[in-house]
C-alpha positions as CSV (number, residue, x, y, z in Angstrom):
1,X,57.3,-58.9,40.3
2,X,55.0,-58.2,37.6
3,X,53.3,-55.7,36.2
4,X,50.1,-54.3,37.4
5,X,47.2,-52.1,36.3
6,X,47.7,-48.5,37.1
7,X,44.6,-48.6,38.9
8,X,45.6,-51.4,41.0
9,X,49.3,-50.1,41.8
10,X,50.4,-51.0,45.3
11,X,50.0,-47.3,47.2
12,X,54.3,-47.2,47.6
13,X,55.0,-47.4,43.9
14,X,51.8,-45.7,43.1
15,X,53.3,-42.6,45.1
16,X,56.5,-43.2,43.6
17,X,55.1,-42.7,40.2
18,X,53.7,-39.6,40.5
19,X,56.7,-38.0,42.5
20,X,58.3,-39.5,39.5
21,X,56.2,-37.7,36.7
22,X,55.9,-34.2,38.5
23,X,59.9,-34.3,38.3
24,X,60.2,-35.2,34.7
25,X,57.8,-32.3,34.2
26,X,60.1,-30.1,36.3
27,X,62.5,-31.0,33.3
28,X,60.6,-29.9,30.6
29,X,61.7,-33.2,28.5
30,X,59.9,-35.8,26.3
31,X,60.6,-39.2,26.9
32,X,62.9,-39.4,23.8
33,X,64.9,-36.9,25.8
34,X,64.6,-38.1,28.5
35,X,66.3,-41.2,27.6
36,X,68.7,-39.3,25.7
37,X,70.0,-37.8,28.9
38,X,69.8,-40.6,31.0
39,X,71.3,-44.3,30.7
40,X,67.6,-46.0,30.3
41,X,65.8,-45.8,27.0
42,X,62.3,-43.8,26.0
43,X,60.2,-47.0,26.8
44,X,61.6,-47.7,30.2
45,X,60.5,-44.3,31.3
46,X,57.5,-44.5,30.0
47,X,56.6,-47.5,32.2
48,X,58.7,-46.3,35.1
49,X,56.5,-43.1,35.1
50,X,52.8,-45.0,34.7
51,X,54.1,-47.5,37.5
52,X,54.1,-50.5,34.9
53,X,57.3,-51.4,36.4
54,X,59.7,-50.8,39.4
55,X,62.7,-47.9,38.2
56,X,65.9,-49.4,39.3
57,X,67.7,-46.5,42.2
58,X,69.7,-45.2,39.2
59,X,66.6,-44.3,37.0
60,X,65.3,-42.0,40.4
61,X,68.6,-41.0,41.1
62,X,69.1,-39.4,37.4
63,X,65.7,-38.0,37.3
64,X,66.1,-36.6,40.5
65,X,69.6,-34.7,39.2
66,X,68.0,-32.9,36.2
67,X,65.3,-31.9,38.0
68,X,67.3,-30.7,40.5
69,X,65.8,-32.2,43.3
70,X,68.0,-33.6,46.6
71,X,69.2,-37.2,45.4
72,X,68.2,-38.6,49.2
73,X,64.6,-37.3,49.3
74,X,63.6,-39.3,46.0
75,X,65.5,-42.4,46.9
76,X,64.3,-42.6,50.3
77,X,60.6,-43.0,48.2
78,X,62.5,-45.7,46.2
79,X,63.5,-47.6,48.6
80,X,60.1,-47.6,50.5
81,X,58.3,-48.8,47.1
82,X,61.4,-51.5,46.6
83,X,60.4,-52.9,49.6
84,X,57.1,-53.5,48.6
85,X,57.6,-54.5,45.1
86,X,60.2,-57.2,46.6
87,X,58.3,-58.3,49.0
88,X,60.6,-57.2,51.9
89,X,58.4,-54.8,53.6
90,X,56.2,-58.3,54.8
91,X,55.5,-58.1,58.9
92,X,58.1,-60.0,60.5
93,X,58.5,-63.4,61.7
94,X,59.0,-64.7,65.2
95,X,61.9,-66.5,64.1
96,X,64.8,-67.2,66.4
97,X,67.4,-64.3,66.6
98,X,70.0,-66.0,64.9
99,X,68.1,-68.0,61.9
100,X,66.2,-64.5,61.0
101,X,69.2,-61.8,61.6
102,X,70.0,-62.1,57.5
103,X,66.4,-62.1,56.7
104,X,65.8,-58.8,58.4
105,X,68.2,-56.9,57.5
106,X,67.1,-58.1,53.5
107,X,63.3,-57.1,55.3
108,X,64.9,-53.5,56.1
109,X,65.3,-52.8,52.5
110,X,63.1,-50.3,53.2
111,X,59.2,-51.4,53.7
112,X,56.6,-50.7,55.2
113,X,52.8,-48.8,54.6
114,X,53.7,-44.8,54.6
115,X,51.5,-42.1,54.4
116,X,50.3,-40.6,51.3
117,X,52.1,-37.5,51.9
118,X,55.3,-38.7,50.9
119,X,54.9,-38.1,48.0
120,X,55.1,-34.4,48.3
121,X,58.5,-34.5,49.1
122,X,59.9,-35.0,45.5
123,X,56.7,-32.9,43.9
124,X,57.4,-29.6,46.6
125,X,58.8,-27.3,43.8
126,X,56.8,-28.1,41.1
127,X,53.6,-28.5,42.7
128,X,53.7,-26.1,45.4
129,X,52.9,-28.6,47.6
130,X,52.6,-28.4,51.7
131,X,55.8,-31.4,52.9
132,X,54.5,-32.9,56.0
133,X,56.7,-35.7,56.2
134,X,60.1,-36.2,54.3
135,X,62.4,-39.5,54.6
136,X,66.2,-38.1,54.6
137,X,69.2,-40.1,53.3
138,X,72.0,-38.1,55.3
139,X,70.0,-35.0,56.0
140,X,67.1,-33.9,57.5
141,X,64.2,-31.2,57.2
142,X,61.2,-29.9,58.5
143,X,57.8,-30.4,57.5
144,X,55.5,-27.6,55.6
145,X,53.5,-25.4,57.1
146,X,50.7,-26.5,59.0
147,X,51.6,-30.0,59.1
148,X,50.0,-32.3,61.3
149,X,51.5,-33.7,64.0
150,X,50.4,-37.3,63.4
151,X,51.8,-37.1,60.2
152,X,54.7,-38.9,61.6
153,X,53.7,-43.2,62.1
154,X,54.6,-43.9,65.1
155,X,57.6,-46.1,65.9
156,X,56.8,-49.6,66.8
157,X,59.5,-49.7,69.8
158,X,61.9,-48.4,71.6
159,X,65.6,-48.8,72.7
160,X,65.6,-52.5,74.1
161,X,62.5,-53.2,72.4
162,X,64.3,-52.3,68.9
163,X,67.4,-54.6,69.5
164,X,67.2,-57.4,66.7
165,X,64.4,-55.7,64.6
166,X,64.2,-54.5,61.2
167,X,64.1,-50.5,61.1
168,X,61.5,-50.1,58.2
169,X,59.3,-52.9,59.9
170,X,58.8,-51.1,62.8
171,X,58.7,-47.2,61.4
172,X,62.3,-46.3,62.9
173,X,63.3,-46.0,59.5
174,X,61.0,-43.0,58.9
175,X,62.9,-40.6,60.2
176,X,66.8,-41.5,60.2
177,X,70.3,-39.5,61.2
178,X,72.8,-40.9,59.2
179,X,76.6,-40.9,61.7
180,X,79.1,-41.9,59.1
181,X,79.7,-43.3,55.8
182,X,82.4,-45.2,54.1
183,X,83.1,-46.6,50.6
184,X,84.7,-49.6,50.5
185,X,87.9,-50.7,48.0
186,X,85.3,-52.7,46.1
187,X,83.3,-50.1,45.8
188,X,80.4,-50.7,48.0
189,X,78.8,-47.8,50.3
190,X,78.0,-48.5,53.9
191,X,76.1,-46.1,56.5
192,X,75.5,-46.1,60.4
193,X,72.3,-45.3,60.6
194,X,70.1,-43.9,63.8
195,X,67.0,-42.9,65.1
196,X,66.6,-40.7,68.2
197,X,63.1,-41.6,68.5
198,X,63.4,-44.7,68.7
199,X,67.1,-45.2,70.3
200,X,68.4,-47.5,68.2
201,X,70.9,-47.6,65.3
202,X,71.5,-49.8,62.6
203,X,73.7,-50.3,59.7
204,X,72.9,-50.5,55.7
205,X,74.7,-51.1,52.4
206,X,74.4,-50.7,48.6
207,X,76.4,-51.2,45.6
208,X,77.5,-55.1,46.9
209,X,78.4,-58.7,45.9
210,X,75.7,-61.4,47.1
211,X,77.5,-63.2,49.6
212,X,79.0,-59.7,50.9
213,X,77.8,-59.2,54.7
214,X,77.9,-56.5,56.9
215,X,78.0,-56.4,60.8
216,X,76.6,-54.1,63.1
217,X,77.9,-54.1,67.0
218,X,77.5,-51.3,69.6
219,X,80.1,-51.3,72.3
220,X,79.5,-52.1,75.6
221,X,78.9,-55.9,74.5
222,X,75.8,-55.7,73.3
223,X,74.4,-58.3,70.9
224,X,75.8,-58.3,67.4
225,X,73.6,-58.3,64.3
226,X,74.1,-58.7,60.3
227,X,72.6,-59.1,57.0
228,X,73.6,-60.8,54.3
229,X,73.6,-60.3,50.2
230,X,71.4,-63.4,49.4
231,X,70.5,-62.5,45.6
232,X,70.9,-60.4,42.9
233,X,67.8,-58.5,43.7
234,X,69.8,-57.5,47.1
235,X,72.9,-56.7,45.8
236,X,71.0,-53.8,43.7
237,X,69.2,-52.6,46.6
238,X,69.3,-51.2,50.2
239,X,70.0,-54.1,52.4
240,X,69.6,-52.7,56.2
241,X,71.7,-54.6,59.2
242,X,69.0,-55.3,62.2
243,X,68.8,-52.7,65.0
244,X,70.5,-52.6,67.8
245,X,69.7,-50.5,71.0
246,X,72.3,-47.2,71.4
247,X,71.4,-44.5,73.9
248,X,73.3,-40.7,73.4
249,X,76.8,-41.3,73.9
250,X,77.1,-45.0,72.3
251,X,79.8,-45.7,69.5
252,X,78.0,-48.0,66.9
253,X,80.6,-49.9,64.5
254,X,80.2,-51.8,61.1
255,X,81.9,-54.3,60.0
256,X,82.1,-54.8,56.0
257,X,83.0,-58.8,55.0
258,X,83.4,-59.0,50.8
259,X,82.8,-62.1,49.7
260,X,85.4,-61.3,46.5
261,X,88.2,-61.6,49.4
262,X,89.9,-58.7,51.2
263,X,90.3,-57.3,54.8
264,X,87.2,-56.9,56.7
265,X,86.7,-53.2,56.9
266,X,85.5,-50.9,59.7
267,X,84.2,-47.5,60.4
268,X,82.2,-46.5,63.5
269,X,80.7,-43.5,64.9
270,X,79.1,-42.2,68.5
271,X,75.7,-41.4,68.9
C-alpha cells in the first residue's frame, strides 16, 4: 500500500484519479478550498487527485456532492480501485467452501480489471463524454450513445455456477440491482445485492466493527454464505458476502451479527 509513480498507477486508481480531477474542476475550487469544504486537508487532495495515494470513500463521496455528481456512480469507481489497492480484487483460490467463505466476501470488496471507460461515468458533465458503461450503487442507467455492446465484461458464471463465488471476481458485480437496504442500531449499512445476468444475489456491508459478520441465505435451503470484518482496512471498506444462486421469484435474506453485542438483525427481499 504505497505510493506509486503516476506513470506507473495501477489502471483502477489511475481511472479513479482522473474521474477525480475532472470533478474538482466541475467545482471551480483550489485545493485550499477544497479542503476547506471538505473534512481532508489541501495536501491530501493533492495526492488523492495525482493518484499518489488511495482517497478513503468519504474523500469521493464529498467530492462527488459539490460537484454534484450521483454519490453511487463515483463510489462504485472507488470501490473497484480499493480492491486493487488492497489487494482484494486477486483471482480466487480453490479453497474449500467453508475455509474461503470470509476470504471472499473480503475478495468482493470490489475488484477486478474494468474497462477504461469507467471512467466516464463521473467525468459525463464536465467532459461531455459518451458513458458506455456505468457501475450503479442502488440505481441504474443506460449507456451513451453509440456504445458498444461489448462494453459490458462478460460475467464469469451463471446461477449454480455463481453459488459460493465472489461477485467482483467473476464480473457479476458490474452491473448490480440493489433489493433492500437496512441501517443497523450500530450504525452499519447492509444491502442485498443482485445481478439478473448472472442470477445470483449477494449481500454487502460498510460502516462496521472487525469481527462484525454478515450472512447471506436464500430460501429454499440453499447453501448459506458470509464474510467476515477481519481488519481495520475492512471495516472502512465494502466487504461483499459470497454469492448465492436466486432465480426471479427467490427471497434472499441477511443476517447482520455485531461483534459489540446485540440481536442479530435481519432484512430480506425477493428477487
Amino acid at each position: 500500500m504505497t505510493s506509486t509513480p503516476p506513470g506507473a498507477l495501477p489502471p483502477e486508481r489511475a481511472r479513479l484519479a482522473s474521474a477525480l480531477r475532472e470533478l474538482r474542476t466541475r467545482t471551480g475550487l483550489s485545493l485550499a478550498a477544497l479542503a476547506a469544504k471538505t473534512t481532508f486537508s489541501k495536501s491530501s487532495w493533492e495526492r488523492y487527485l495525482n493518484g499518489k495515494t488511495l482517497p478513503p470513500g468519504q474523500a469521493v463521496r464529498e467530492l462527488c456532492r459539490l460537484a454534484g455528481e450521483p454519490e453511487g456512480r463515483c463510489v462504485a469507481l472507488w470501490e473497484l480501485a480499493e480492491a486493487e489497492w488492497s489487494g482484494r480484487g486477486a483471482p480466487a483460490r480453490t479453497d474449500p467452501p467453508e475455509a474461503g467463505a470470509a476470504e471472499a466476501g473480503r475478495a468482493g470488496g470490489g475488484g477486478g480489471t474494468v474497462l477504461a471507460v469507467i471512467a466516464s461515468v463521473c467525468a459525463l458533465a464536465a467532459g461531455g463524454l459518451s458513458v458506455v458503461l456505468v457501475l450503479l450503487v442502488g440505481q441504474s442507467a443506460d449507456p451513451g450513445p453509440g456504445a458498444p455492446s461489448s462494453a459490458v465484461p462478460s460475467p464469469r458464471c451463471r446461477a449454480a455456477g455463481c453459488e459460493g463465488r465472489s461477485p467482483m471476481q467473476t464480473k457479476c458485480g458490474t452491473d448490480p440491482r440493489t433489493l433492500a437496504s437496512h441501517r443497523t442500531a450500530g450504525g452499519a449499512h447492509l444491502e442485498l445485492r443482485y445481478s439478473a445476468r448472472c442470477g445470483a444475489g449477494w449481500a454487502r456491508m460498510w460502516s462496521t466493527r472487525i469481527g462484525d459478520r454478515l450472512e447471506l441465505k436464500a430460501a429454499g435451503g440453499g447453501p448459506a454464505h458470509s464474510a467476515r470484518i477481519g481488519d481495520g482496512a475492512a471495516a472502512q471498506s465494502y466487504v461483499y458476502t459470497p454469492m448465492t444462486e436466486a432465480r426471479p421469484g427467490t427471497t434472499v435474506q441477511a443476517c447482520f451479527r455485531p461483534v459489540a453485542g446485540g440481536g442479530r438483525e435481519c432484512f430480506d427481499a425477493q428477487v
